[in-house]
C-alpha positions as CSV (number, residue, x, y, z in Angstrom):
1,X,158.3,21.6,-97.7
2,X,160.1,19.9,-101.0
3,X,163.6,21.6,-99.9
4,X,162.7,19.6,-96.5
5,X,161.7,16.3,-98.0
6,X,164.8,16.0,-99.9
7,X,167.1,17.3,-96.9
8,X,165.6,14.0,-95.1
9,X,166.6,11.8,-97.9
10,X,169.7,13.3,-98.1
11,X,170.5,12.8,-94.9
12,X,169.1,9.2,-95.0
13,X,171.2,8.6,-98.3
14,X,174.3,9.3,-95.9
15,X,173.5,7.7,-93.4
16,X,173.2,4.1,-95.2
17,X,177.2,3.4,-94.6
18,X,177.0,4.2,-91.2
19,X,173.9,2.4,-90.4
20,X,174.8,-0.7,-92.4
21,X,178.5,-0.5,-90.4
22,X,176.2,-0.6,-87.2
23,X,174.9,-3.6,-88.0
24,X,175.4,-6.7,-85.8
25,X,174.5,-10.1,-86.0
26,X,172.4,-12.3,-83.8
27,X,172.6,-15.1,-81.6
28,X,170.3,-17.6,-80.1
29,X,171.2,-20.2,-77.6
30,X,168.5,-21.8,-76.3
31,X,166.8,-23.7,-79.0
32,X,165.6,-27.1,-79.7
33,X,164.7,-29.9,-81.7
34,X,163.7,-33.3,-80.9
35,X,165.5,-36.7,-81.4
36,X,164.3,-40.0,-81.9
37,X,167.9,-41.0,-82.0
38,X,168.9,-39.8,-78.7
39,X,165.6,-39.8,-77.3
40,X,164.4,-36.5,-76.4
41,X,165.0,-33.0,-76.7
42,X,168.6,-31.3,-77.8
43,X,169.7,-27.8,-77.5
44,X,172.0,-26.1,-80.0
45,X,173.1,-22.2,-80.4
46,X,173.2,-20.2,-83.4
47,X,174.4,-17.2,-84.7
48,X,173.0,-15.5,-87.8
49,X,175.4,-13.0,-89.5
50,X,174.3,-8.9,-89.6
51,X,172.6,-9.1,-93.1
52,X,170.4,-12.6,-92.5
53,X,167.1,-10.6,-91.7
54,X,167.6,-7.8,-94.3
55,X,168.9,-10.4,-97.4
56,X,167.3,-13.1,-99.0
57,X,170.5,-15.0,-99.7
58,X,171.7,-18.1,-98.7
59,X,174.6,-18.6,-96.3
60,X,177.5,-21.3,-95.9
61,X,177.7,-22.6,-92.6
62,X,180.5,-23.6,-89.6
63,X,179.3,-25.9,-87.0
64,X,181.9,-25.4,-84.5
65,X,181.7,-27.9,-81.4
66,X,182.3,-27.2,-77.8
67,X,184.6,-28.9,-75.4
68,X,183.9,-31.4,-72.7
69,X,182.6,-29.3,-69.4
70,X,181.0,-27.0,-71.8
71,X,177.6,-26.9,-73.5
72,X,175.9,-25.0,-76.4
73,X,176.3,-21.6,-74.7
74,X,180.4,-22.5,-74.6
75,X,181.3,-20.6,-77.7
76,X,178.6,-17.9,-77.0
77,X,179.6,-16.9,-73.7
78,X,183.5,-17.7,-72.9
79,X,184.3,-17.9,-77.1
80,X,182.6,-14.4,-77.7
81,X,181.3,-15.9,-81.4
82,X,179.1,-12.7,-81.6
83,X,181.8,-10.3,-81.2
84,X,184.8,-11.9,-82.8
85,X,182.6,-13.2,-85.7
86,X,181.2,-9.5,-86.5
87,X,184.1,-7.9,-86.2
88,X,185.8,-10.2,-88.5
89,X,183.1,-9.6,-91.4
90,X,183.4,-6.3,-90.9
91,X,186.8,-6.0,-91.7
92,X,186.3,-8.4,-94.5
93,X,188.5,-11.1,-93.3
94,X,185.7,-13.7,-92.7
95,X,182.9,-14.3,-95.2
96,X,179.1,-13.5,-93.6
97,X,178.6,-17.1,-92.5
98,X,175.9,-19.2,-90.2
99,X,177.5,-20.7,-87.5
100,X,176.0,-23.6,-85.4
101,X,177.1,-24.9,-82.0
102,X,175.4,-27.9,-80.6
103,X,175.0,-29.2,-77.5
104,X,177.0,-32.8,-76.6
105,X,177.0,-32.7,-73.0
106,X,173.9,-33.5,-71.3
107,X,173.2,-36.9,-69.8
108,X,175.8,-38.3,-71.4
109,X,179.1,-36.4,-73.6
110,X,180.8,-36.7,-76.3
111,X,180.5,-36.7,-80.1
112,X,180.7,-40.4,-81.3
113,X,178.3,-43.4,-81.0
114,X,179.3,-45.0,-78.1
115,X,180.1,-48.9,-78.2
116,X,177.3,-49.9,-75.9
117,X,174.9,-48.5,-77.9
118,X,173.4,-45.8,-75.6
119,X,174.7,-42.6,-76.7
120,X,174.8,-42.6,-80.5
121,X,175.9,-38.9,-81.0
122,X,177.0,-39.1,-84.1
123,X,174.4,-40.7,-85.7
124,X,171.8,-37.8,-84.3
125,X,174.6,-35.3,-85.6
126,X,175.0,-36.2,-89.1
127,X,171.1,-38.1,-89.3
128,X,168.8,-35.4,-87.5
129,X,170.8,-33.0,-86.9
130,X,172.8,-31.2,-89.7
131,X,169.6,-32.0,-92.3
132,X,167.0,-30.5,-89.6
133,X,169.4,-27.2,-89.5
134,X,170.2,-26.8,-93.3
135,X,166.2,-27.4,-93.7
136,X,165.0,-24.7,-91.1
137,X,168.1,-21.7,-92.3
138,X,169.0,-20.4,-95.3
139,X,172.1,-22.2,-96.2
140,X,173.8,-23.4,-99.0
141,X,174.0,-27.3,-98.5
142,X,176.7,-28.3,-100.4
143,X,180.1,-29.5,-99.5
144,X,181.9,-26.9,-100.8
145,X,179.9,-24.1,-98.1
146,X,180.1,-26.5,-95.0
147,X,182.7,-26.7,-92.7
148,X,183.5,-28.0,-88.8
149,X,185.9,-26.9,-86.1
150,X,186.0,-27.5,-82.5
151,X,187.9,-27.3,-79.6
152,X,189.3,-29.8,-77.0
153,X,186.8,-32.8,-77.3
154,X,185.3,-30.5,-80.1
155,X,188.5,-30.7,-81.9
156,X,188.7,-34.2,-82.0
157,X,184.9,-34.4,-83.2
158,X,186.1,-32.0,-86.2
159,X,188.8,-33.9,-86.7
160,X,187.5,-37.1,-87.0
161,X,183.8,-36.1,-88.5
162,X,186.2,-34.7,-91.2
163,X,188.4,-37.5,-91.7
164,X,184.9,-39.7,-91.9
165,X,183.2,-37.7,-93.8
166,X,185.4,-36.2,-96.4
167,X,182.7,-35.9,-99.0
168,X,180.7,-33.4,-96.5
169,X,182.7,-31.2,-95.3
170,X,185.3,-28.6,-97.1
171,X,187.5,-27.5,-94.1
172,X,188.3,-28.8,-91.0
173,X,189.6,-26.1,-87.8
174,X,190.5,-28.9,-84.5
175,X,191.6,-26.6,-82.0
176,X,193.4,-28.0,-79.0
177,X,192.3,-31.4,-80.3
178,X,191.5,-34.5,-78.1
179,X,192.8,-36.9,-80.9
180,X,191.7,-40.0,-79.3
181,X,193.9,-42.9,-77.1
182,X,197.0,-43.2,-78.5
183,X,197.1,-46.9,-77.5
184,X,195.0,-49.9,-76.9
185,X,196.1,-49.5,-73.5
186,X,194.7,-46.5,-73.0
187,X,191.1,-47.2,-74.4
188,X,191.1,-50.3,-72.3
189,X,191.6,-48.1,-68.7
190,X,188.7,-46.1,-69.6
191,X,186.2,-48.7,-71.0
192,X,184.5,-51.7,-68.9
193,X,186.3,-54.0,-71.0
194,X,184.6,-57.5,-69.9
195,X,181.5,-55.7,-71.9
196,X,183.1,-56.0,-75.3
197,X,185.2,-58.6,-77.2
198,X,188.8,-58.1,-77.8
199,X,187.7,-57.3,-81.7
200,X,184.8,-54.9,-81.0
201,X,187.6,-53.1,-78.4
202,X,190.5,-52.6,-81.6
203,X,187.8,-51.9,-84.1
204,X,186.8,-49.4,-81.8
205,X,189.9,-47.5,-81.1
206,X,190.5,-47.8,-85.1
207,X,187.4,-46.1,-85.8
208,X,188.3,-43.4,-82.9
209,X,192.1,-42.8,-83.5
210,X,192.8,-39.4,-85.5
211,X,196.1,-41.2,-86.3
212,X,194.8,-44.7,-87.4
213,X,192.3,-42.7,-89.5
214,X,194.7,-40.7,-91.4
215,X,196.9,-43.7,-92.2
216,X,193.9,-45.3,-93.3
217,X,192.5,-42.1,-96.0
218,X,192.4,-43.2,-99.4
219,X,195.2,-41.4,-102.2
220,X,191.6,-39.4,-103.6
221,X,190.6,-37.7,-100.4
222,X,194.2,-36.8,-99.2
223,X,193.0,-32.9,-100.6
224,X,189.7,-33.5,-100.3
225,X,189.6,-31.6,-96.7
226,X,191.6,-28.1,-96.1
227,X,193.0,-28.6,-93.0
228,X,193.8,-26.1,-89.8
229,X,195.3,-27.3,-86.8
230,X,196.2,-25.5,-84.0
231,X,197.7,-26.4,-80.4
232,X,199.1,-24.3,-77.8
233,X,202.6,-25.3,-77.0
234,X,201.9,-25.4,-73.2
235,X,198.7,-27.5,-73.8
236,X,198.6,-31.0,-72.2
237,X,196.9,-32.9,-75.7
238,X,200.5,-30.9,-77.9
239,X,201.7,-34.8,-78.2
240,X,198.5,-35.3,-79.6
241,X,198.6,-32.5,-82.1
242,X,201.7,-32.9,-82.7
243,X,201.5,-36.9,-84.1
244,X,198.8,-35.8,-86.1
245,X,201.0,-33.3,-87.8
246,X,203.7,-35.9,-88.1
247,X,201.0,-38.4,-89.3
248,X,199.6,-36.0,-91.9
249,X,203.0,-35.3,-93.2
250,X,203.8,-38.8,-94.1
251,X,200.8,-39.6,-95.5
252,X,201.3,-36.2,-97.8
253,X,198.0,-34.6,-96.3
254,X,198.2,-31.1,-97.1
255,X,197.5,-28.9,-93.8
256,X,198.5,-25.6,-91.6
257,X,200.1,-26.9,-88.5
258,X,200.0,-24.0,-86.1
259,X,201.8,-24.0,-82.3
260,X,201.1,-20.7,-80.5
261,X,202.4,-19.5,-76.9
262,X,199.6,-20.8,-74.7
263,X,197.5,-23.7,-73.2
264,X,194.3,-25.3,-72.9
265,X,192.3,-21.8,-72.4
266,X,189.5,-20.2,-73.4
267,X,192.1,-17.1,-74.3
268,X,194.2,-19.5,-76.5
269,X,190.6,-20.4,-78.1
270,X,190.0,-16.6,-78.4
271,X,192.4,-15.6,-80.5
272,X,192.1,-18.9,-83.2
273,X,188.7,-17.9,-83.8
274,X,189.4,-15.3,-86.0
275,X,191.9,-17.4,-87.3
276,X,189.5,-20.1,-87.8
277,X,187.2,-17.8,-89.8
278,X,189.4,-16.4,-92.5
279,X,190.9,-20.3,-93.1
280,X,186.8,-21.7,-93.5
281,X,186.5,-18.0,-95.7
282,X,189.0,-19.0,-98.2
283,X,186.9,-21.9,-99.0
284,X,183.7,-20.6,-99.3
285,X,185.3,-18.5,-101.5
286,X,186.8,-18.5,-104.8
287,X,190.7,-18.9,-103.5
């Protein structure tokens, strides 16, 4: 009976590798919370790394932002975030991580307060949303372990939540980025203009201009973000990309300007994830 108890163990002892190698991590993309901002009930997706239920540690965390068309289920589905993320932990190139995708496209779309006051996005996002999250998982809530990527109109709200918010956020990942109108002109054709002043309209498009922002970030948080941009060069928004490059150049903002073969698919997307979870990695690290 003893020879066959410590057989078992054996065996068990053995078995630990291959077991913990099996594990996989979990996602969940239909929950809730409620806003008073937005006024009702918002969905957001999750994924928990393989070791979340077994550990008692705390995590750093990637919100990563969907595109316009898309909802919460946009990364999860199309973006394989289960798969990619834990393969890339378990080949160590990625950091076990939390990674949060919200929803931004029911009712109304997009990432930013709107100017008639009626979808104030970001407000819920950075008011309601991030605290409720980093309150409710285990994750470290400090600059340093937080970081946002996105792609398409998720790109544009990582880049521009990042060049807002420098103090929150330690790496920024647009992907495919909508970087904003280039012009007046163009804010103007999509806007009911006889709504708004002529000063409300610029201040506006300042506020929602990738390239007026980064002319416009201070000499102190010029490294305060790690940058990663990335842009297919048969994507219609590359001139976008692009002029942010150029803009970040001038204004000597350190950052990885990346033009693959490719457009504005979810197969171009596919292959920056990884990409996009070894750059985060590095700083959640020590680098």
């Amino acid at each position: 009976m003893k020879k066959h108890v410590i057989l078992f163990f054996s065996l068990i002892w053995l078995l630990l590798p291959v077991l913990a190698q099996g594990q996989t991590g979990k996602v969940f993309d239909e929950l809730t919370l409620e806003s008073s901002i937005l006024g009702g009930e918002r969905k957001y997706a999750i994924y928990l790394p393989p070791d979340y239920e077994t550990s008692e540690r705390s995590y750093p965390v990637l919100y990563l932002l969907h595109g316009a068309g898309d909802d919460q289920t946009g990364w999860v589905q199309f973006g394989e975030v289960l798969h990619i993320t834990d393969k890339a932990i378990k080949e160590g190139t990625a950091t076990p991580m939390i990674i949060v995708m919200p929803d931004a496209d029911s009712g109304r779309r997009g990432y930013f307060n709107q100017l008639d006051g009626n979808w104030n996005y970001e407000d819920f996002f950075f008011e309601e949303f991030m605290p409720y999250i980093e309150g409710n998982y285990r994750i470290r809530a400090e600059k340093r372990y937080r970081a946002v990527a996105g792609l398409s109109m998720g790109g544009g709200g990582s880049l521009i939540y990042a060049l807002r918010h420098p103090e929150l956020f330690s790496s920024s990942a647009p992907l495919s980025a909508y970087v904003g109108p280039l012009s007046l002109d163009e804010l103007k054709r999509r806007m009911d203009t006889e709504k708004f002043t002529d000063q409300e309209i610029q201040t506006y498009f300042e506020n929602h201009n990738a390239l007026s922002l980064i002319e416009q970030v201070s000499e102190q948080d010029k490294k305060a973000v790690r940058w990663y941009i990335d842009c297919g060069d048969d994507d219609f928004l590359y001139e976008g990309n692009s002029l942010v490059h150029i803009a970040m150049r001038k204004q000597e903002i350190p950052h990885e300007f990346r033009v693959r073969d490719g457009g504005h698919t979810w197969t171009y997307w596919r292959k920056s994830l990884p990409l996009v979870l070894t750059f985060v990695s590095q700083a959640f690290h020590q680098y």
